[in-house]
C-alpha positions in Angstrom: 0.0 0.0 0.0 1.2 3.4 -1.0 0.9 6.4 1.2 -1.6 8.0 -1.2 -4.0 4.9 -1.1 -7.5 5.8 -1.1 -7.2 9.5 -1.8 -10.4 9.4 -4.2 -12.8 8.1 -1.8 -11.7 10.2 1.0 -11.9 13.0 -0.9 -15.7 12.4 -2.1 -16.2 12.6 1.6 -14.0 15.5 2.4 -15.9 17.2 -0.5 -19.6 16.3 1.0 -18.5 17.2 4.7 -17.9 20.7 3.0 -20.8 21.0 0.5 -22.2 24.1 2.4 -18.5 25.8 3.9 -16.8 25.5 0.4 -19.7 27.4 -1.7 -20.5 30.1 0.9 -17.3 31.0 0.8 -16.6 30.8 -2.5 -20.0 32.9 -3.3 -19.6 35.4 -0.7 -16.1 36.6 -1.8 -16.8 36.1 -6.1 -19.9 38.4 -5.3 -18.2 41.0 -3.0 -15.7 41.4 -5.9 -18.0 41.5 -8.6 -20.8 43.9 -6.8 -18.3 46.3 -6.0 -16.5 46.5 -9.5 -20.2 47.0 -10.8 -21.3 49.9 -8.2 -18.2 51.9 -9.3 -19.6 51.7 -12.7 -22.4 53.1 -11.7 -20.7 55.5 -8.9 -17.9 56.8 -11.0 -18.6 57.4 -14.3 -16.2 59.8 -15.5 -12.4 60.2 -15.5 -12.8 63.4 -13.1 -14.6 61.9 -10.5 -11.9 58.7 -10.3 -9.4 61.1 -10.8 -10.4 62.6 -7.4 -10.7 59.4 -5.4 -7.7 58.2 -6.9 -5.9 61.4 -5.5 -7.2 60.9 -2.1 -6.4 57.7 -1.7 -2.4 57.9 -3.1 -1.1 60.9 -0.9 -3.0 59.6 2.3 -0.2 56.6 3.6 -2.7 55.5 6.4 -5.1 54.6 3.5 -2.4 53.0 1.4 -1.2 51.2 4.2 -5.1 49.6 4.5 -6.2 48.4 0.9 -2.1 48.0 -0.5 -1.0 50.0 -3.2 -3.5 51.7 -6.4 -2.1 51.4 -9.5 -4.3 53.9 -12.1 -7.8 55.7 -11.9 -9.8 53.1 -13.6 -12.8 51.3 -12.4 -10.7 48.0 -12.0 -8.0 49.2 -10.4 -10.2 51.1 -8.0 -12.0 47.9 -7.7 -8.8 45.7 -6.6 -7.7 48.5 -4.6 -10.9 48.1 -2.4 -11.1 44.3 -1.8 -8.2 42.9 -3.9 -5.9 42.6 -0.1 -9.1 41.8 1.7 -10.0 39.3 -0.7 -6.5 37.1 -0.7 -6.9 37.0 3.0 -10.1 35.6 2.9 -9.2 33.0 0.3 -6.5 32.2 2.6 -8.2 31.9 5.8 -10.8 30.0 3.4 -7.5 27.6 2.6 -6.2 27.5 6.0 -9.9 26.2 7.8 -10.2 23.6 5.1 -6.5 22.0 5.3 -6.6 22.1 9.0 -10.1 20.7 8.9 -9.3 17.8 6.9 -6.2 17.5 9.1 -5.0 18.0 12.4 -8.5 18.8 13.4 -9.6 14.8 12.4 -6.6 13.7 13.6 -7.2 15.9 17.0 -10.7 14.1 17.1 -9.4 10.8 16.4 -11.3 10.5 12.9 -7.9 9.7 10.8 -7.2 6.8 13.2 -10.0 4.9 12.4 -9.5 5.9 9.0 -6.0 5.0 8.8 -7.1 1.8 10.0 -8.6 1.1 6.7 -6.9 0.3 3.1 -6.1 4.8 3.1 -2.1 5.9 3.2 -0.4 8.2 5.7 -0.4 10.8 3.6 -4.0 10.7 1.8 -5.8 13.3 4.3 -3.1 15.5 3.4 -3.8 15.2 -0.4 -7.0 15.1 -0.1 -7.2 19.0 2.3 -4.5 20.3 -0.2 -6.5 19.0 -3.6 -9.9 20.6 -1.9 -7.6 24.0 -1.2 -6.9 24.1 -4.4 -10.1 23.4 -6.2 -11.8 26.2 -4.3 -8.9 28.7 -4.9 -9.3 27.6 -8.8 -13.6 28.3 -8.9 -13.0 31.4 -6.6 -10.2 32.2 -9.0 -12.7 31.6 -12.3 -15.7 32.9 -10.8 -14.1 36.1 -9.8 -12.5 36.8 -13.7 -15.4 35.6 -15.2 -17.6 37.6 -12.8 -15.6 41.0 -13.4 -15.8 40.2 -17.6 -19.4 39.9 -17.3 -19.7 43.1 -16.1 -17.9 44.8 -18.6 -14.1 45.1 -17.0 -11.2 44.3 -19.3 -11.0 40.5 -19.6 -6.9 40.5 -18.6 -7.6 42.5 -15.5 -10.9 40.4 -14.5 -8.7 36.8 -14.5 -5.5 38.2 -13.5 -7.3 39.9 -10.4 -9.4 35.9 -9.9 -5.9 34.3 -10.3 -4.0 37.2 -7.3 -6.6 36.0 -5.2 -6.6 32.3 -5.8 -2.7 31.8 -5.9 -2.5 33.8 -2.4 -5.0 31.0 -1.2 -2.9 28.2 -2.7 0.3 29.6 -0.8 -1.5 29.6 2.6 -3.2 26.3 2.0 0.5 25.1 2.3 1.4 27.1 5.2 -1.4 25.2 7.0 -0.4 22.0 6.0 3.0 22.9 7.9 1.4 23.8 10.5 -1.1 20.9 10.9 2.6 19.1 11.0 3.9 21.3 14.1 1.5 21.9 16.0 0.0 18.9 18.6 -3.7 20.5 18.2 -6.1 22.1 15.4 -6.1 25.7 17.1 -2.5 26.0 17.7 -1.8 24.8 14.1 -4.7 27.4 13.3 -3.4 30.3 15.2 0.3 30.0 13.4 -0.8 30.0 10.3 -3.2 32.7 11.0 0.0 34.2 12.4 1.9 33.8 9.0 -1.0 35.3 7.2 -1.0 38.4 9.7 2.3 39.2 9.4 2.3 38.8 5.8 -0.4 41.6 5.6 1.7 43.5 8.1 4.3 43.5 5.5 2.1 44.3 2.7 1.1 47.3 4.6 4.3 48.5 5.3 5.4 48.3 1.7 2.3 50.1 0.2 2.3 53.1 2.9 5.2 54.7 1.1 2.8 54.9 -2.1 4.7 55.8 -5.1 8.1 56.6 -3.3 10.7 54.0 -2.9 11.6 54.0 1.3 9.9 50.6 2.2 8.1 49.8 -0.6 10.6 46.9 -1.7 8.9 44.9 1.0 5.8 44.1 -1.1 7.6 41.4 -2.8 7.9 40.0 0.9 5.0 39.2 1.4 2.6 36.9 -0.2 -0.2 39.5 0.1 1.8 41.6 -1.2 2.6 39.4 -4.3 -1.1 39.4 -5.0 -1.1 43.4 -5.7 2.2 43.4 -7.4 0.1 41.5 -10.4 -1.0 45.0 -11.4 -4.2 43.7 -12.4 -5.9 46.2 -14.6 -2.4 48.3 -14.7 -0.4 46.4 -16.8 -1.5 42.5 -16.0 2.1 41.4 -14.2 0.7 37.7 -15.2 4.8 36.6 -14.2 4.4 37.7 -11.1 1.8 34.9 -10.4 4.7 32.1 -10.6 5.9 33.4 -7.0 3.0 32.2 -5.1 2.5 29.0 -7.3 7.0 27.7 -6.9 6.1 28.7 -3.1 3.2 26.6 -2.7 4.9 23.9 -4.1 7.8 24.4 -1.8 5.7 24.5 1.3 3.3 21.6 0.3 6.3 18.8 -0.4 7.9 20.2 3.0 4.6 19.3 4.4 4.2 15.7 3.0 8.3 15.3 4.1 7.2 16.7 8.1 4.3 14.2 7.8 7.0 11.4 7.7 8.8 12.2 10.7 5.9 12.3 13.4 4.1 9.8 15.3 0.0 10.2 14.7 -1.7 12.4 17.1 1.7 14.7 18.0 3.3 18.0 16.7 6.7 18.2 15.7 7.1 21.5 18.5 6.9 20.1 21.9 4.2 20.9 24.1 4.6 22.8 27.0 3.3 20.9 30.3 1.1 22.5 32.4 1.4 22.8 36.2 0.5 19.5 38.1 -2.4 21.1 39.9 -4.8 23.9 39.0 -4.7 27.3 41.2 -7.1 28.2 43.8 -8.9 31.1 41.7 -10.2 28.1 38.9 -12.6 26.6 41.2 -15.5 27.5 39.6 -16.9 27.6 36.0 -16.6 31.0 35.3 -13.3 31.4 35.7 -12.5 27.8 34.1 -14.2 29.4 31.1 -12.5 33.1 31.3 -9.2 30.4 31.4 -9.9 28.7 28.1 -11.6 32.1 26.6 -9.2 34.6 27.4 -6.2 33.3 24.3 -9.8 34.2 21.7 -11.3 37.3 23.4 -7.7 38.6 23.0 -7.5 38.1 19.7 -10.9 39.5 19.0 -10.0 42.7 20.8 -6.5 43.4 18.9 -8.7 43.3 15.4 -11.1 45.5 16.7 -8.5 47.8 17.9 -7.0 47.7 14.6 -10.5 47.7 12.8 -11.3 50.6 14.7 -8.2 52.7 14.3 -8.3 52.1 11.1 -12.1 53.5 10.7 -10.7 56.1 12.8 -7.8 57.2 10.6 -10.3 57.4 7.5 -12.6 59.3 9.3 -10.5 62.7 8.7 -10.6 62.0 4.5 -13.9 60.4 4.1 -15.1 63.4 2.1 -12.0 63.1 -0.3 -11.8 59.6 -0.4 -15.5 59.2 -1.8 -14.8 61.7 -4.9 -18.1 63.2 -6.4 -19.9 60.0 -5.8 -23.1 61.1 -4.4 -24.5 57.9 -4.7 -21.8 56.6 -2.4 -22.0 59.8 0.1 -25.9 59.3 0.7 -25.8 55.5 1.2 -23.4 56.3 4.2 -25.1 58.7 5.3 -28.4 56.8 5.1 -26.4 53.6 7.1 -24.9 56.0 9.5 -28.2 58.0 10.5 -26.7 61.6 10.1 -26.3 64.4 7.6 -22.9 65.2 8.4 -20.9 62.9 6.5 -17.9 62.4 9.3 -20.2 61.5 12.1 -22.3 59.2 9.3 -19.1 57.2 8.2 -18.3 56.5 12.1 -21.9 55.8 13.1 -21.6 53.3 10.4 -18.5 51.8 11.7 -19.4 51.6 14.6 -22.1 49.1 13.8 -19.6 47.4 12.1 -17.9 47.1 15.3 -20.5 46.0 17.0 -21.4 43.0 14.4 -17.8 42.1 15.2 -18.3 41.8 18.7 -21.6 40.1 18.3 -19.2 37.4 16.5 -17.4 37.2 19.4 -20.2 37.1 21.4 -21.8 33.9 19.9 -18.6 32.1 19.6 -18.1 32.2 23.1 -21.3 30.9 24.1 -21.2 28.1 21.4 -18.4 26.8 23.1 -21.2 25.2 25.5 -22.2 23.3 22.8 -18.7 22.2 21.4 -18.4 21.0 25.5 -21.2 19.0 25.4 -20.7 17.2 22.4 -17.1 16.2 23.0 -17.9 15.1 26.4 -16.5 17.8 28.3 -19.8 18.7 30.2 -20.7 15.4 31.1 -17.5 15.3 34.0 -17.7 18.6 35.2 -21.7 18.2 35.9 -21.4 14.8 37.3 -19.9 17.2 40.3 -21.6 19.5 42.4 -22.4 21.5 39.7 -25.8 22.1 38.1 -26.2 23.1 34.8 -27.7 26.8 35.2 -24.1 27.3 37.0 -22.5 25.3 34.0 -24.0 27.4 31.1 -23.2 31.1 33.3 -19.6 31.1 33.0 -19.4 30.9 29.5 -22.3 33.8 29.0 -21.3 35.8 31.3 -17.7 35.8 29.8 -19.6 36.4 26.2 -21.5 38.9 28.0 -18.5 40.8 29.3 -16.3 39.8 26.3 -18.5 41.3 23.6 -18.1 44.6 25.6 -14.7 44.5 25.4 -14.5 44.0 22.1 -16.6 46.8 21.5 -14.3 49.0 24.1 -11.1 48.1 22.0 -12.3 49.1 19.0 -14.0 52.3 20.4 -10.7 53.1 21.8 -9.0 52.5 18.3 -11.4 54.7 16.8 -11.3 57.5 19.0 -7.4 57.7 19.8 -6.7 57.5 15.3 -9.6 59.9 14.6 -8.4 62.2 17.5 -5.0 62.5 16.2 -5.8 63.5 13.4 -8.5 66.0 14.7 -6.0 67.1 16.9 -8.7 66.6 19.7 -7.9 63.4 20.8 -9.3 64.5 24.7 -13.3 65.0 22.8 -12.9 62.5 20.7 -11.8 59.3 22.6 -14.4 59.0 25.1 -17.3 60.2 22.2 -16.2 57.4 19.8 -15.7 55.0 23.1 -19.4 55.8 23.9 -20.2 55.5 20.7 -18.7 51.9 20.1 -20.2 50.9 24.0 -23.8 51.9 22.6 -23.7 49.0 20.3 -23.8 46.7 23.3 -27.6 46.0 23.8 -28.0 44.6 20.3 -25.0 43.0 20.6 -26.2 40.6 23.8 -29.8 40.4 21.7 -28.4 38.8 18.9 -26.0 37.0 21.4 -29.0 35.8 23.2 -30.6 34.0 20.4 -28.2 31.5 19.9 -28.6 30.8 24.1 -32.5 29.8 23.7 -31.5 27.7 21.0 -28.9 25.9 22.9 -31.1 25.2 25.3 -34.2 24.5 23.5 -32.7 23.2 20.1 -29.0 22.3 21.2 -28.6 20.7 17.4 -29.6 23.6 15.7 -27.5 25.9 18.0 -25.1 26.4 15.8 -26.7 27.1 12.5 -29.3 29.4 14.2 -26.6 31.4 16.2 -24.6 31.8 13.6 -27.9 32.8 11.1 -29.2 35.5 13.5 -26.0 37.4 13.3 -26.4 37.1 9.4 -29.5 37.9 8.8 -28.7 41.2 11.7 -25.9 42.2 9.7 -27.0 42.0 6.3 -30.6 44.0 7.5 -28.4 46.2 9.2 -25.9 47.0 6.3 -28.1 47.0 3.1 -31.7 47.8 5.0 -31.2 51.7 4.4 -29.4 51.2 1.4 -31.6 49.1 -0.7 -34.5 51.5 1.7 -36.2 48.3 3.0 -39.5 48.6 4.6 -39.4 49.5 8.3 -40.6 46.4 9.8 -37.9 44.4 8.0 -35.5 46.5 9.5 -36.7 46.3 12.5 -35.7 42.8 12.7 -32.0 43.8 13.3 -31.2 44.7 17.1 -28.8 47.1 15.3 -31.5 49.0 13.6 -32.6 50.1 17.3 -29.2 51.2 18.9 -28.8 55.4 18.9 -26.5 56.0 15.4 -23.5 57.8 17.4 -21.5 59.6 17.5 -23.7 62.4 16.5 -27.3 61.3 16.9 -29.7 61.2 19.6 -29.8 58.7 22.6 -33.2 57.5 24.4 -33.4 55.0 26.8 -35.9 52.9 25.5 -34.6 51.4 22.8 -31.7 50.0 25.5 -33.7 49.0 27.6 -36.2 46.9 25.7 -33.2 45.3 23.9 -31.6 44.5 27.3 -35.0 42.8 28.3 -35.0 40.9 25.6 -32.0 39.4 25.9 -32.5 38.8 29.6 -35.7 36.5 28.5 -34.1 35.1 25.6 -31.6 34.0 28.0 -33.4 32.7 30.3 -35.9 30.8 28.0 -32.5 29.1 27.0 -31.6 28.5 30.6 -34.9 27.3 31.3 -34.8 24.5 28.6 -31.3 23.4 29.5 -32.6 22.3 32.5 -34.9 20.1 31.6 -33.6 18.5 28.0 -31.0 15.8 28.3 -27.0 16.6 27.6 -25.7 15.3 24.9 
């Protein structure tokens, strides 16, 4: 038996495991390309007014330093400029998820030791997570070029700007199958290469800051994301350039297969670090078990929203310049933002933004109930003296609190970019920290949600947690745009929150949110009590 036996098989039932994860992603990102390329065509539809965003954007290094370098005035180079980074990270968190999945993550679970137990080689689930990696950065890549074509976009700009993204997702698909190799557990293997991909965006951002000068802008070609704008898509098609991400790919994947060799199943090549023989005194109870195992992600959530934040901050200041003539664009952020000046409308609108974020958080945190009940994890700890309503509060509470600080970090951001360059840093902190803290009432609604249906529906929990924060977000984000009927607006907790800074607080609002939230969360408490575990 070879170590590739049984690839085809396992790779039908890699494929059907990820028959909804593959195309949501792979929609979601071709469509966020594609519908933004087509609103500029609508938004900027002469030379002047590109001319003018184009100018705002290339002498502002904060901005630069955001979306990567802009290369030309024209609708697809505006268009790459605005989600052409953005999109190569999400292809290669796409890539990383899906090789770790297939993985260390069913290795973790002890999946690939049954299957290994069967006529399949050592090195099959490997194929098989870097085969699906690369078929879904190949559609995404073909969608997206075929998707800009359509609507009208030069046809060497479309594919070179579908192949950028895809290759970038290739690359990373073969960081994470390092990774897998190192790393004795699917989230440490998840949080290096998630690591890798940061710091490669760092790069990129340090690189495109100095705009058209020279200074640091030789480390673009240091960083795979950085690789990805160097294609020039739509600004001369660099289609050379695209050999550096596939000869690194390759590199990383057989590296990969030769680590693979040299483990035992079930370990990392990097040693683990032993704990201490016996817990302290202060993790005695579930709360603080779960701030413990909680703390590592809520971290992690609050640097990106300080860096989300600070970025909306530091855009603030140019918003006016940034948007050209476009008075499409102008009135649908002033319509999502609730004001008529267009500063406090763009950070009104981030601010929800933030607050979406930190609803993420939110119901990620209290999902990790379920994740504890159906790897047996609950079952010990409640065969103690502990009942489950004292269970189930350490992990809301810490969502509770966490989504808060989320909110704080990225309210803080916000306020200490856009007061720098106000020059009123004093006003504006603690106005955009208010601002961000406001968002907290919808944020423990929609939070709340996925707790009823953990206790009520525990196998539906997932799905429906992470649906209500969709279905929030997209009501909250296109509702005024697309100038949806009130009701259906109203079905976003966000819709309900004061649009600060710069609009009008009342109570009531808060208050009826934070009641509802309270029952929702209860009604979940209530039918976790009385439904079995497991």
């Amino acid at each position: 038996m070879t170590s590739l036996d049984g690839w085809m098989p396992l790779t039908r039932l890699a494929a059907r495991r990820d028959r909804i994860f593959l195309p949501a992603w792979i929609y979601i990102l071709a469509v966020l390309m594609v519908s933004t390329g087509y609103s500029f065509t609508k938004l900027y539809k002469t030379e002047q007014s590109r001319q003018a965003v184009y100018s705002g954007i290339v002498h502002d290094p904060t901005v630069l330093a955001l979306g990567g370098p802009l290369y030309g005035s024209s609708v697809g180079a505006l268009t790459v400029y605005k989600y052409g980074a953005i999109s190569a990270l999400a292809a290669s968190l796409m890539s990383i998820f899906l090789v770790i999945r297939h993985t260390r993550a069913d290795e973790e679970s002890g999946r690939l030791e049954l299957i290994g137990s069967t006529a399949v080689g050592r090195r099959a689930p490997l194929a098989v997570g870097m085969l699906l990696a690369a078929a879904a950065s190949g559609v995404l890549a073909l969608l997206m070029g075929a998707g800009l074509a359509a609507i009208g976009l030069p046809a060497g700009g479309a594919f070179a700007t579908g192949l950028a993204v895809g290759t970038c997702g290739l690359l990373f698909a073969g960081v994470a199958a390092v990774t897998a190799q190192l790393s004795a557990s699917a989230r440490g293997a998840r949080a290096i290469a998630i690591c890798v991909l940061a710091a490669s965006y760092l790069v990129m951002s340090a690189g495109a800051a100095a705009g058209t000068r020279g200074g640091t802008r030789w480390l673009l070609w240091l960083s795979p994301v950085g690789w990805a704008t160097q294609v020039r898509a739509f600004a001369g098609d660099r289609w050379a350039v695209l050999a550096l991400p596939l000869a690194c790919a390759g590199v990383v994947t057989a590296a990969a297969a030769l680590l693979a060799a040299r483990r035992d199943l079930g370990t990392g090549l990097l040693p683990d670090r032993p704990g201490p023989a016996a817990a302290g005194g202060w993790l005695r109870g579930p709360l603080a078990v779960a701030w413990r195992q909680q703390r590592a992600g809520l971290a992690g959530w609050a640097a990106g929203a300080l860096v989300a934040g600070a970025a909306f901050g530091s855009i603030g200041g140019n918003i006016g310049s940034l948007l050209g003539s476009g008075t499409g664009l102008r009135s649908a952020i002033a319509r999502l933002g609730g004001q008529a000046g267009l500063t406090d409308a763009y950070l009104a609108a981030m601010m929800g933004i933030l607050g979406l974020v930190a609803a993420g958080y939110a119901i990620s945190a209290v999902l990790r109930l379920r994740s504890d009940e159906t790897d047996g994890r609950a079952e010990p700890v409640l065969s103690g003296a502990v009942g489950r309503v004292r269970w189930a509060a350490g992990p809301l509470v810490v969502a509770a609190l966490g989504g808060a600080m989320v909110l704080a970090a990225g309210g803080l951001g916000a306020g200490i970019s856009y007061g720098l360059r106000a020059g009123d840093t004093g006003t504006q902190l603690p106005r955009l920290l208010g601002a961000a803290l406001a968002q907290w009432p919808a944020v423990l609604a929609v939070t709340a949600v996925a707790v009823a249906v953990f206790g009520l529906m525990p196998g539906s929990s997932v799905a429906v947690g992470w649906a209500a924060l969709a279905v929030a977000a997209v009501v909250m984000l296109l509702g005024p745009t697309l100038r949806l009927a009130q009701w259906v607006q109203d079905i976003s907790p966000f819709t309900h929150v004061p649009k600060l800074p710069g609009g009008t607080v009342s109570a009531a609002p808060l208050i009826w949110l934070c009641a509802a939230a309270l029952a929702l969360g209860a009604v979940g408490l209530a039918g976790l009590r009385r439904r079995d575990i497991g």
